[in-house]
N, C-alpha and C positions, 0 to 999 in steps of 0.2 A: 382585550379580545385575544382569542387564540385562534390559531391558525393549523391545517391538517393540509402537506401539500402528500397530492396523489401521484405517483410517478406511471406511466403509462394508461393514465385515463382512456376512459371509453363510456361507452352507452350503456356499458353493462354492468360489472362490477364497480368501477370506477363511480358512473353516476350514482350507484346505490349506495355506495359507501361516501360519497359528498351531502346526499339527501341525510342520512342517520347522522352522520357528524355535523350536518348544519342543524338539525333539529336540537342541537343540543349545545346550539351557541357558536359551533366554530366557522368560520371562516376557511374558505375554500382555492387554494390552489391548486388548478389541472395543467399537468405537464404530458404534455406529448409530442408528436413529431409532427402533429398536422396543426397549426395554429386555427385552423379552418375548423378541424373538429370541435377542439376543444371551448371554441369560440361561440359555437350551435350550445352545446354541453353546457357554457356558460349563462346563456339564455335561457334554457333549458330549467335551470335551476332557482333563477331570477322569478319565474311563473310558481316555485315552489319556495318563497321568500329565505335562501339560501344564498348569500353573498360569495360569490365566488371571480376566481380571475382566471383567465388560463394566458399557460407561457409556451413557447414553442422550443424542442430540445431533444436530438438522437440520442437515445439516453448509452447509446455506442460511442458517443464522442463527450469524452469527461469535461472538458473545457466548457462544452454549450451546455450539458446539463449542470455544473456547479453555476455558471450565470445565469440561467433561467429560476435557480433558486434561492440565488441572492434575489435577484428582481424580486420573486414573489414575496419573500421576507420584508423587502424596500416598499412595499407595496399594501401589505398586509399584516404584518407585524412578526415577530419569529416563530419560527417554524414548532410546536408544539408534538407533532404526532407524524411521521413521515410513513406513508405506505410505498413499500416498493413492488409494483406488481406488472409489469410490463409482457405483454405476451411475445414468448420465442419465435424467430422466423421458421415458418413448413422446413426451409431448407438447415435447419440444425439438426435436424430429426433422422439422420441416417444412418443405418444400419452396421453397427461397429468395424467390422471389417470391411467395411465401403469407406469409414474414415478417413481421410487424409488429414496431416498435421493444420490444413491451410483450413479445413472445415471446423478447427476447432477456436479459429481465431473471433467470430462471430457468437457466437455459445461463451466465450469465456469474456469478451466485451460488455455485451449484455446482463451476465449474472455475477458477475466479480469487477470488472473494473465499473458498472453503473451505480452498485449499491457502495461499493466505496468513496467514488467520488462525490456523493448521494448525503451520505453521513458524515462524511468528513466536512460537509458546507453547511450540516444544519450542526450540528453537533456544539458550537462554539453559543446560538441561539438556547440550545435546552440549557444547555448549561448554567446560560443567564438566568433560565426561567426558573431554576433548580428541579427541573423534571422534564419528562418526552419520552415519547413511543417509538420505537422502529417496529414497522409491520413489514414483514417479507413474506411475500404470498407467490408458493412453487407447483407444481403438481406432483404427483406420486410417486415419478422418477428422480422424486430430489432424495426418496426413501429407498424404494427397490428400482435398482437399476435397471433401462431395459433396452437391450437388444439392440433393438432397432429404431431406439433413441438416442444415439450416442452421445452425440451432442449435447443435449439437454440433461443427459442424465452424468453426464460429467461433470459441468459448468454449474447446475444444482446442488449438486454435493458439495463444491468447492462454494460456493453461496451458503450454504448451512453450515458450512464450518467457520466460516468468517460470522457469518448470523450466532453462533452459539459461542465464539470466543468475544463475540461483544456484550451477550447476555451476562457475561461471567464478567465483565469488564468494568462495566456500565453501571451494575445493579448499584455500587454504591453510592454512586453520585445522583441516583433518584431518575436513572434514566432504563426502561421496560424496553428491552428486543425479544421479541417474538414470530414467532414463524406458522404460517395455517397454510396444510395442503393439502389440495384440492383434488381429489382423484380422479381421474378424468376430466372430461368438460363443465362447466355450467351450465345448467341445467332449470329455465325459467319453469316456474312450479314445480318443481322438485323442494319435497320436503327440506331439505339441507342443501342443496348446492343449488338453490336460486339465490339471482342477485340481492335479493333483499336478505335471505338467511344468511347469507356468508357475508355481507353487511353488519350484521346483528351479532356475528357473532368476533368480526372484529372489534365490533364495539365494545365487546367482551372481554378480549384478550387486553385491551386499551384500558378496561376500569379497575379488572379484576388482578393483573398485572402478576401472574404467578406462572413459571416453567414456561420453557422455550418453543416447544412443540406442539402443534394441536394438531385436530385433521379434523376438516368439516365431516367428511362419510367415511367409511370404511373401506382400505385399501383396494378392495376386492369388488368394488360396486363399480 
């Protein structure tokens, strides 16, 4: 069995990208903050014959998220395919000159010390398995900086550069990082940015396993 742990599950992406990866044999760990969500989510999935677990884990605090996925690993078997896609707090989102140093501690938690402590816990897992996926999933500002995102569009950059020096890293030991972003919101029934296309098209990035970068729509959409 193979396993796909999702880090910042939800109803939307999260669920649709556990539904495409179960259809296709994997094994399901959802990681989030609310044990309660993820716990419905897990249910949820069970009705869609999708074996799945969920763990509970600030993915802010490196400590609870490397133990939340060991558990699932303990639980489910090694981790094969890890998506990182946890959505930013409103309050990262401000307006560069409104910055203070203390605003940035939040923003760089979440997109650099998550995904590293993230990969450094499954990483020993692909390893064994002599393959695995990092999916790192940003919005637009991880491309063109903006404004009146400071935050996010900081903390993103610094995630795609750790994201592309693992691409470079990795490639030879049979281990795929890749990155898909997202331009704006999600968008249910939207040709490309509903949960189920940006689903589909990870599952893409996961088979077809070539270049670092993708974007589901067009920057400008």
């Amino acid at each position: 069995m193979t396993t796909i742990a999702i880090i910042g599950a939800g109803p939307g992406l999260g669920a649709a990208v556990a539904r495409r990866f179960g259809r296709e044999g994997f094994d399901v760990a959802l990681v989030s903050r609310s044990q309660e969500r993820v716990d419905g989510l897990v249910a949820e999935l069970a009705d869609a014959s999708v074996t799945a677990r969920g763990f509970a884990a600030d993915v802010r605090d490196p400590k609870a998220l490397a133990a939340a996925l060991d558990a699932a690993s303990g639980a489910l078997g090694p981790i094969e395919v890890l998506q990182y896609s946890p959505l930013p707090h409103p309050d990262f989102m401000r307006p560069v000159l409104e910055t203070r140093p203390d605003d940035l501690i939040g923003p760089i938690e979440l997109s650099v010390y998550g995904p590293v402590a993230a990969v450094r816990q499954v990483l020993p897992g692909m390893r064994s398995l002599g393959r695995g996926t990092v999916l790192l999933v940003n919005g637009g500002s991880a491309v063109i900086p903006h404004a009146d995102r400071a935050g996010t569009s900081i903390a993103f950059a610094a995630e795609s550069a750790y994201g592309h020096l693992l691409h470079d890293t990795l490639a030879d030991d049979g281990i795929h990082v890749g990155q898909l972003i997202i331009p704006g919101e999600i968008i249910p029934g939207h040709p490309r940015k509903d949960p189920d296309a940006l689903a589909e098209a990870l599952w893409g990035m996961h088979r077809e396993r070539h270049g670092f970068r993708h974007f589901a729509d067009d920057l400008d959409s």
